[in-house]
N, C-alpha and C positions, 0 to 999 in steps of 0.2 A: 766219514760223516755221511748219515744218509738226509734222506727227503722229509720234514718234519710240517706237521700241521698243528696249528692250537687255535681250541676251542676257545671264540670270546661270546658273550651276555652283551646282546644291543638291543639298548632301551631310548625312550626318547631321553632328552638333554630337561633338564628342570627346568621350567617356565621364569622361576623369580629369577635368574640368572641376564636374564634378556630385557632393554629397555623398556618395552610395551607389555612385560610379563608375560608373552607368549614364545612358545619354544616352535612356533612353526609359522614363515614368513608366504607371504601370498602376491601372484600377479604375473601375467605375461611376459612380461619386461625381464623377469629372473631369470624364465626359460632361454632367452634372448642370453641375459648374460653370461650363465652360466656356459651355454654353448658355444660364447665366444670364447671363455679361457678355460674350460676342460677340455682338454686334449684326447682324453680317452672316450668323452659323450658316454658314459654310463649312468644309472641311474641313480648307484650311490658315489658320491666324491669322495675320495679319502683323501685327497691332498687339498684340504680347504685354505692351508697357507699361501698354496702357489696359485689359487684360485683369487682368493684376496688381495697378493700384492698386486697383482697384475690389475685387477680391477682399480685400485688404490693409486696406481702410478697411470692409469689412463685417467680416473678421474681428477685428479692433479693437473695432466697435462695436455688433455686430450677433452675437455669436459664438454665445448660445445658439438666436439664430431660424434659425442657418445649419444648428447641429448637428441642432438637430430636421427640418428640413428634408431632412437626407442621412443622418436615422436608418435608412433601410430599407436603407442599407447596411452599417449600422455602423460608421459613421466617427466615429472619436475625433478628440479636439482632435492628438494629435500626427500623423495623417493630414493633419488641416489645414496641420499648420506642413510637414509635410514636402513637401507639394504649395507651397506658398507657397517654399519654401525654392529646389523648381525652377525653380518660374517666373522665381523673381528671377536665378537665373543665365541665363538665356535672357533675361531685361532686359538685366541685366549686358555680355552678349557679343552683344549683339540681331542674335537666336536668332530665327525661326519656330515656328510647331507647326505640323506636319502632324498628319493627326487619321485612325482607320480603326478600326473597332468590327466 
């Protein structure tokens, strides 16, 4: 067996797919989140499932140590769900995130 590479086509994710019909979510707070459960801190995420659960089981169990934590942006709980709501359709359709601030 040797070393193998393959060529993939990355385009964005279609917009109708997404609750607010946009394929691209906005706000400090992400950068926050994201950086708590990517493990790798890179710019694009391939592993949005393992990104999601974890976000999914803090926000479940953990919700007001989360809010206080991304008070300095004023994030309300329904920021929270509406971030959660994207990620899971990028589970759903396993989606990427590319990431640029």
């Amino acid at each position: 067996m040797s070393f193998s590479v393959i060529a993939y086509e990355v385009k964005p994710a279609p917009k109708e797919k997404f609750p607010a019909e946009s394929n691209i979510i906005q706000g400090w707070e992400l950068a926050k989140i994201l950086d708590r459960y990517d493990e790798f801190g890179e710019s694009t995420i391939w592993n949005v499932k393992e990104v999601y659960e974890m976000f999914c089981d803090e926000l479940e169990n953990n919700r007001e140590n989360l809010l206080k934590e991304l008070e300095e942006y004023d994030v309300t709980l329904d920021d929270l769900y509406r971030i959660r709501d994207f990620l899971k359709v990028c589970v759903d359709n396993d989606y990427i995130l590319g990431t640029w601030g």
